[in-house]
N, C-alpha and C positions, 0 to 999 in steps of 0.2 A: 373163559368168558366167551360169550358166543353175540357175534357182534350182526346187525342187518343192515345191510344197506340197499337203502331207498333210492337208488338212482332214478330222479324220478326226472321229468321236462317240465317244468314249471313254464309259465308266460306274465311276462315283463305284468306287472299291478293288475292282475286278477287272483284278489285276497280271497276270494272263497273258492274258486277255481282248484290255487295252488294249496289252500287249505283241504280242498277233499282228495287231494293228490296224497297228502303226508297222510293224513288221515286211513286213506284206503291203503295206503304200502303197509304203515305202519302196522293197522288190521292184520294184514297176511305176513307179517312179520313178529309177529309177537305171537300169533298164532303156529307159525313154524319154531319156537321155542327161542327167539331173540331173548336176550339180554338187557340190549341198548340196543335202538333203531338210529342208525344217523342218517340224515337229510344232508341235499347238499348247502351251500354258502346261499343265502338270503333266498331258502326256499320258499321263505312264507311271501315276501315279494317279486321274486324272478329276479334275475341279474343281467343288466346294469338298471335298475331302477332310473338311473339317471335324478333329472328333472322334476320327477314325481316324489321326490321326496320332498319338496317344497311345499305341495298342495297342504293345504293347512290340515285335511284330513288324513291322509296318508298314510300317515307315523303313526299316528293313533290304530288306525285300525285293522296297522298288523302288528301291532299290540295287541289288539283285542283279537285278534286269532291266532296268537301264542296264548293266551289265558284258555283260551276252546279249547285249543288242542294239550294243556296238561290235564282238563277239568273231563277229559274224555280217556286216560290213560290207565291200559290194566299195572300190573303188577311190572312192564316191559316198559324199560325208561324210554326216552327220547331225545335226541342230540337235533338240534334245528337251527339254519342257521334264518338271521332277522334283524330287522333293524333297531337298535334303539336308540333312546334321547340321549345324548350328551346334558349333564345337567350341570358341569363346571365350566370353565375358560374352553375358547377352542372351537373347532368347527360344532355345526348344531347335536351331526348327531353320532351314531358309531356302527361298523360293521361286527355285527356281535352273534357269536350262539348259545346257546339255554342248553341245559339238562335240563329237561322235566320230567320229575317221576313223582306216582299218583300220593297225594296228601304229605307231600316233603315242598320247603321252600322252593321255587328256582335257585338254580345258580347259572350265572352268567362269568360267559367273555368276550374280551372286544378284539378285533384284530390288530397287531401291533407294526405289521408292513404295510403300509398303504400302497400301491401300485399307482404311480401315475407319470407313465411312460405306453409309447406304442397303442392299445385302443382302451387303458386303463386311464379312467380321470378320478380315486376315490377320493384324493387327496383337496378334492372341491368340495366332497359333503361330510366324510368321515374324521371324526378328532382318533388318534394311533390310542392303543391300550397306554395304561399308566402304570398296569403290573400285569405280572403275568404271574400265574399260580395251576397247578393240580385240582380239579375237581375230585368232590369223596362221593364213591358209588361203592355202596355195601361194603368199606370198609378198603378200597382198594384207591389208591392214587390214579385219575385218567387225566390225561395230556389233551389239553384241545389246542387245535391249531387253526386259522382260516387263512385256506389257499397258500397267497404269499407268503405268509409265515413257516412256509416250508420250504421255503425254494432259497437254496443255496448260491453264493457267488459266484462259482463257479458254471450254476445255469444262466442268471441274469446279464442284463446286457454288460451292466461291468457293475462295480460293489456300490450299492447303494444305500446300505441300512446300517446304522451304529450297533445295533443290538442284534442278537439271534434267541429267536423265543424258546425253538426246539432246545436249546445248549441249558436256557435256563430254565425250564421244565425237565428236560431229564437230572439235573443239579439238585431237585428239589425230590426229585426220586418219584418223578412220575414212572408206572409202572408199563404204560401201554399208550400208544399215541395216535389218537384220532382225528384227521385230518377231513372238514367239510370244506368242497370248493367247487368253483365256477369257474374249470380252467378255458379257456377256450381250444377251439380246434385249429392248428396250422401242420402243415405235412412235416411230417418226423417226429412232431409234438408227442406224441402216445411211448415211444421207446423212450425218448431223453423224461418223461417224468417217471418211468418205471425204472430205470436205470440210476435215477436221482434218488427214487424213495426207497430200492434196496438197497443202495449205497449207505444212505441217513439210518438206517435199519441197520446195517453190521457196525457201522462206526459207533452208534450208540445203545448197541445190544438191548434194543428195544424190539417190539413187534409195533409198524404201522399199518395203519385202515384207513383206506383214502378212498375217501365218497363223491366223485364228481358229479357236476349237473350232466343231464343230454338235452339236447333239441337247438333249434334257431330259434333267437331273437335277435331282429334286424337283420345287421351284415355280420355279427357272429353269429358261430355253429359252435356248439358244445359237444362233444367228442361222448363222454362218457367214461368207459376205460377204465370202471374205480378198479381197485388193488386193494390186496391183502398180502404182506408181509412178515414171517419172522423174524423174531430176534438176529436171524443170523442173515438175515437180507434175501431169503428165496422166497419166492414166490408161491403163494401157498392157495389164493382164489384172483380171478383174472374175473371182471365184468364184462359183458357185450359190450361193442361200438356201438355207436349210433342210433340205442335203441333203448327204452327203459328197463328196468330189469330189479328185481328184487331177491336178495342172495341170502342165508343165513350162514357166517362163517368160523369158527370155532376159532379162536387163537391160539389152543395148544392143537391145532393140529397138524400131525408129521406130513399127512401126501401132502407133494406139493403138484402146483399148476402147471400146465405149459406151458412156457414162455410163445404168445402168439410171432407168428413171422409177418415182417413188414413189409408190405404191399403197399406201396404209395399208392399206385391206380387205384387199386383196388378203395381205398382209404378214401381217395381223394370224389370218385365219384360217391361213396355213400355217402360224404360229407357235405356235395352240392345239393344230393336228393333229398336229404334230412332238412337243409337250409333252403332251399324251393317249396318246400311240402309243409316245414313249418311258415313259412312268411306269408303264405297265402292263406293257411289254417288261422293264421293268429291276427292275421288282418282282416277277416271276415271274408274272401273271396274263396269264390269254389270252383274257380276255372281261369285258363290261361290260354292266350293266343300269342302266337307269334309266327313272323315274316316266314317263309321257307324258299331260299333262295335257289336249293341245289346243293349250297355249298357244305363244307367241314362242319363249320361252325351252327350253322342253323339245325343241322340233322343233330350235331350230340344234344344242344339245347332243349331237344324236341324227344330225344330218345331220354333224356333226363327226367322230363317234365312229363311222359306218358309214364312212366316208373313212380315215379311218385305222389301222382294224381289221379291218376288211372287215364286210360285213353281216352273216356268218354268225355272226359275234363277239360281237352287240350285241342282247338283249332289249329291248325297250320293252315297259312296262307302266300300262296303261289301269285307272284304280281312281277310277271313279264314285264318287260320293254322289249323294243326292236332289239336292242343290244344282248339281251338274254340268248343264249344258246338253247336248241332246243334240248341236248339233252338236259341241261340244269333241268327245265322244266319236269320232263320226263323220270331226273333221280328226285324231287320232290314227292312226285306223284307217289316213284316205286316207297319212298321210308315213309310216308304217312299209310299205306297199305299196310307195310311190314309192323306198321304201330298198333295201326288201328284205330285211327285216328283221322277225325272226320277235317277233308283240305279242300279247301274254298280257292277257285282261279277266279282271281282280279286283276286283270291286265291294266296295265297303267299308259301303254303305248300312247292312244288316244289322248287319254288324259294330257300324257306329258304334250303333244304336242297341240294342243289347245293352249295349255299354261303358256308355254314357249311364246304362243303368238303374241299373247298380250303384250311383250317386251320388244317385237321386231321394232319397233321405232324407237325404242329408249337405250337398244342394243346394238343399233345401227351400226356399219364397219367394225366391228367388235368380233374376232373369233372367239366361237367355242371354245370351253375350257371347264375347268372345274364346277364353276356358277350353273352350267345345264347337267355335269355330272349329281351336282346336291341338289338337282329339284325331284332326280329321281327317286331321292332318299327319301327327299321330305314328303315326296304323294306316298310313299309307299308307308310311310309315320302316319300321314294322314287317316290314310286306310286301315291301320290298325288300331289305334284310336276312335275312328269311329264304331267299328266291331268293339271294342270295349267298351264304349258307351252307351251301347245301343243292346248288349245282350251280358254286360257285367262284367266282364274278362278284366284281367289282369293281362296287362303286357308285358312279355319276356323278351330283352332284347338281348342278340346275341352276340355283339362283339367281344373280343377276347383280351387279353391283359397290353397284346403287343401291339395290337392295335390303337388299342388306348390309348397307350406310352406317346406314342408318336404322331396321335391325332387323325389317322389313317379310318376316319369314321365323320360321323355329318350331324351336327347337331342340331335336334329338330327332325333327325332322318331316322336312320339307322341306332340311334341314342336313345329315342325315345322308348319309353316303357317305365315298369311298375319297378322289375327287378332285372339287374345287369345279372344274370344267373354264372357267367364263365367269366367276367369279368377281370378276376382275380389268376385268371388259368393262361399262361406264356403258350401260345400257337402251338408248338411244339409237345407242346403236352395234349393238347386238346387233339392229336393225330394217336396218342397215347391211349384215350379215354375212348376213339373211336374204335380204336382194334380192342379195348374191352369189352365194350359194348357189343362187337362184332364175338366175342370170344366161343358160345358158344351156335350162335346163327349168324345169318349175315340180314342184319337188320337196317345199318346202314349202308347203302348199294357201294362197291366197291369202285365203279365210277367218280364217286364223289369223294371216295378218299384219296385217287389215285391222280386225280385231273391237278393241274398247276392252281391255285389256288387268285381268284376273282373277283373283284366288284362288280362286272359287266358293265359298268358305268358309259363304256365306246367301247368302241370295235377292236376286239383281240386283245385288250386289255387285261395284264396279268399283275400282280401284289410285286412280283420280280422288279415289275420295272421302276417302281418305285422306291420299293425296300431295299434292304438289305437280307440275306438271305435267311431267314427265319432262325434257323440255329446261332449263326451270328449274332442277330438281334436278340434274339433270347437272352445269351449269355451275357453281351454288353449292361443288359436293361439290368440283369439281376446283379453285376455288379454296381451299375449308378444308383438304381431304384431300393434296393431291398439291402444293399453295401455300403451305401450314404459314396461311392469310391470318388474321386475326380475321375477328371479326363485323361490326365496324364497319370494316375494308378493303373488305370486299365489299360491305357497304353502300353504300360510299360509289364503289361502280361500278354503282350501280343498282338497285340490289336491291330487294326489299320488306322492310325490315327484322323484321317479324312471322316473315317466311316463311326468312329467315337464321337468326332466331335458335331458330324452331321444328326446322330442319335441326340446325343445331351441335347443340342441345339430344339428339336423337334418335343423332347420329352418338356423344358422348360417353356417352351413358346406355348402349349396347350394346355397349361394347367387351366385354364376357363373352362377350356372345352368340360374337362373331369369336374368340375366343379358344380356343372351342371347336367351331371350324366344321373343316369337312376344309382340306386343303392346295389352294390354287389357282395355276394356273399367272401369272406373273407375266407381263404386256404394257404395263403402264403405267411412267410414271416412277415411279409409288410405288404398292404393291398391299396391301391389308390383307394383315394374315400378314410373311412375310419382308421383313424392311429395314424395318418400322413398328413399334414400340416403344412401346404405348401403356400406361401402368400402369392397372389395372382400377378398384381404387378411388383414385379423386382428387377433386378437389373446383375445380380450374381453370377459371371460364368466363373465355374472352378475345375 
């Protein structure tokens, strides 16, 4: 049987959009001698639909572009996934996929894992399958599964399902098992589902075909990565990352693929370019500005956002203070040349000390201190804001995960923007993504990656003397943040206990701040924002 897949990027409820999406793969896929085209998990709506399944329309009318799309089908069926009604007990509606092939019934199935853990909520809109059964296509038993329904105990966070669909499908002497889904993207993610699916694959001497979505919607990124497996769990066709792609693949056939190698950098930056490039495509903006201080963090932001926008797309802007170092200024200057990317100098010096004045009397006997460090956040927010407003931009702001974590950021300042782009990225790694980006020229000036790392906020002021030492902080956070650990777990793997409880303390005190930060693209197992749940006032140290 020779199977296609449509890995196509659909966008969250544009029904005619994602309908000439299926439509077109399908084209080129039934024309390359497909079988059966599969689509990934709720391609006719985009995934997470969320909310929008409520709208009294919705439902209906991706319904009516699943009836299109069989009433347009040659001789080459169609596996898609969509939503339908629940019309028993039970949530409204159900996460379902169709065979449609031309002048035969549908047949339908409904998902029977609902996910609702981490940034999955389906179990709000979707009732679980009632049965699970074989689809008949030309005489042969097919296995459909969606997503969850495939993902064993052993991958999830710990056992959460009474039932296993795949165990009762192949029981039933399904022949071949076809898997539509919307897994999302987190780093490592891509091995651990190929190592799951050829594993499900020998154990139950099947051949699997796994079709996943690509692109961003919101703070996910959809990976791509579909698979082709034999019976005997090797690896027989491998899909592009991060990119669409349409394959036709025979299931008896002997070559097999090559197992890709794991480049997290490498992964990791295609995953923020894909999830930049979609956010601003799919929200209607065609261009991006953001701060350029000098520093790590604003040049990867910026070498990201020229990559995936193109240069022309992408302001940077240089806004001094007295405190500014001249070379910051200067390694601004050299990475928007190296970009090609047009960088606007707006000194805020002046500024700031006008503002300041207003306050000499209400500030009286009162030293400096943080209060004049965040006005210079906030003019510099001002400033980019108003560039947004005034010529359309989309603000990218570029604080990093660990910064985050600890509140090491100005709200209203340096927080403001459209999209938290590295958000989700530990300091540490973002020195990672600069020597990538650096891999075959030197795009970002070596200055900037080598220099102690700065607010410039006062005079000689370095991240040191507040922090703790970045690799430290790192490791602490990804045990508390992304490990659920205590204080006294990580302690008790070495830590400094001072310097643990000083992190927790900092991490728990700021959850407002995060609460009210832009949207960041998600690349971790757990990212502040989406699938993090933290209530703002509590009172819990553990």
């Amino acid at each position: 049987m020779k199977i296609g897949f449509a890995q196509i990027n659909p966008t969250v409820g544009d029904l005619q959009g994602n309908f000439e999406k299926i439509a077109k793969a399908y084209d080129e896929l039934a024309q390359a001698g497909a079988d059966i085209v599969i689509a990934p998990e709720l391609a006719v709506t985009g995934y997470p639909p969320q909310d929008l399944l409520f709208k009294s329309r919705f439902v209906p009318e991706n319904l009516a572009a699943l009836d299109r799309l069989q009433k347009r089908l040659s001789k080459t069926a169609l596996l898609v996934g969509f939503v339908d009604r629940n019309e028993d007990r039970g949530k409204p509606f159900h996460n379902a996929a169709a065979l449609l092939q031309a002048d035969q019934p549908m047949q339908k199935t409904h998902k029977s894992l609902l996910p609702t853990y981490d940034v999955f909520d389906e179990d709000r809109y979707f009732q679980p399958a009632t049965k699970v059964a074989p689809l008949n296509f030309r005489g042969r038993r097919i296995g459909v599964t969606i997503c969850e329904d495939i993902w064993t105990e052993g991958y999830l966070p710990r056992p959460l399902y009474e039932c296993d669909p795949l165990r009762s499908l192949v029981n039933q002497e399904a022949e071949i098992i076809l898997n539509v889904s919307a897994s999302p993207f987190n780093l490592r993610k891509p091995t651990v589902r190929r190592e799951m699916i050829s594993g499900l694959a020998g154990t139950y001497q099947r051949p699997i075909f796994y079709c996943n979505s690509v692109g961003g919607n919101d703070q996910l990124v959809f990976d791509g990565n579909s698979i082709a497996v034999n019976a005997r769990g090797e690896l027989i066709a491998q899909l592009p990352a991060f990119e669409e792609a349409n394959v036709v693949v025979d299931s008896e056939s002997a070559a097999l693929a090559a197992i890709p190698s794991e480049d997290i950098i490498a992964e990791l930056y295609d995953a923020l370019r894909l999830g930049l490039r979609d956010y601003l495509g799919k929200c209607g903006f065609k261009s991006a500005v953001l701060g350029l201080s000098g520093g790590i963090d604003s040049a990867v932001v910026a070498a990201i956002a020229a990559d995936a926008l193109a240069p022309e797309n992408v302001t940077g802007v240089s806004m001094p203070s007295q405190f500014s170092s001249r070379g910051s200024v200067l390694d601004a200057l050299a990475l928007s040349k190296n970009l090609g990317i047009q960088c606007l100098q707006i000194p805020i010096a002046d500024t700031f000390t006008v503002f300041k004045a207003q306050f000499k009397e209400v500030f009286a006997g009162r030293t400096e201190d943080a209060t004049e460090e965040n006005m210079q956040a906030r003019l510099r927010g001002m400033t980019l804001m108003a560039l947004s407003n005034k010529f359309g931009h989309l603000v990218l702001s570029t604080g990093n995960k660990s910064e985050l974590a600890v509140g090491y950021c100005t709200i209203y300042g340096d927080m403001a923007g459209g999209l938290a782009v590295i958000s989700d990225v530990p300091k540490t790694m973002i020195y990672e993504l600069a020597r990538f980006i650096n891999r075959k020229r030197k795009i970002i000036p070596v200055s900037t990656v080598e220099k102690p790392p700065s607010a410039e906020l006062r005079p000689n002021q370095k991240d040191q003397d507040t922090l703790p030492p970045y690799d430290v902080l790192d490791a602490i956070l990804r045990l508390y943040v992304e490990e659920n650990l205590s204080a006294a777990e990580i302690v008790a793997q070495g830590f400094d206990e001072a310097t643990v409880r000083w992190v927790q303390r900092r991490v728990d005190l700021n959850e407002y701040k995060r609460a009210q930060a832009a949207p960041g693209l998600k690349v971790t197992s757990r990212a502040f924002g989406v699938g993090r749940r933290m209530p703002i006032a509590q009172r819990y140290v553990g």
